[in-house]
N, C-alpha and C positions, 0 to 999 in steps of 0.2 A: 486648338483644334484637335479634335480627338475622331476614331474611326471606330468601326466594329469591324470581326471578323469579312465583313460581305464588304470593305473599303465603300460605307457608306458615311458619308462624315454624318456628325450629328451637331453641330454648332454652324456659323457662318464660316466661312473661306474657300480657299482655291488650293489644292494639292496635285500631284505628277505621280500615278504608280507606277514603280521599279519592277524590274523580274526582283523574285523573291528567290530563286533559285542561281548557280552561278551562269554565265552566257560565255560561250567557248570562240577562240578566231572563228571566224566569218560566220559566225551564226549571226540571225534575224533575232532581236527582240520589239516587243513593243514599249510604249509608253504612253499612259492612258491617264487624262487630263478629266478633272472632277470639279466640280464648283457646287457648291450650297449657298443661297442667297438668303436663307434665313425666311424666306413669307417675302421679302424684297423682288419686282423684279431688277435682271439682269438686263442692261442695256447693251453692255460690252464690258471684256476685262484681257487685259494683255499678260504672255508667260513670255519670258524665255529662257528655252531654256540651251546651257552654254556645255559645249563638248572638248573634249580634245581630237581638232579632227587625223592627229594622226593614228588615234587606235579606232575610231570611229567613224562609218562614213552614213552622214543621213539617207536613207533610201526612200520614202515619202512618208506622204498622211493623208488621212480620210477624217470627215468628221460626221456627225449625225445628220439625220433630215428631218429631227425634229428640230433643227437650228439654225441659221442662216449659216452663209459659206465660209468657212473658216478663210481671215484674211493672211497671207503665209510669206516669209519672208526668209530664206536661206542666205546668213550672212558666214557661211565659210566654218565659222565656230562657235556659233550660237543661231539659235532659229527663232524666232519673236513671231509667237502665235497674236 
């Protein structure tokens, strides 16, 4: 799986983008969840993704309204989108 500068894949898969810069105590970052289906459609696909919750605390998520509802699951130290 490979990207371009614009974090556009160009092959099939599912990727998670990181801050690119460093993230300090109690600051907010995001993480932004990407899929390429290649000309396929997408029926559903599951992430999860796994933390340490003791340096990290999830604070929520939104998703697109070109998509149906994101189904969301907060298990303590991993979240399975």
């Amino acid at each position: 799986m490979s990207c371009d500068s614009t974090s556009r894949m160009s092959t099939a898969g599912v990727f998670a983008a990181l801050p690119s810069s460093p993230v300090y105590p109690a600051e907010k970052f995001d993480v932004a969840l990407y899929a390429h289906t290649a000309g396929n459609s997408l029926e559903a696909y599951s992430v999860e993704l796994y933390y340490d919750s003791s340096l990290l605390e999830y604070v929520s998520h939104s998703g697109s309204d070109d998509f149906n509802q994101i189904v969301f699951e907060d298990l303590g130290d991993f979240l399975v989108l």
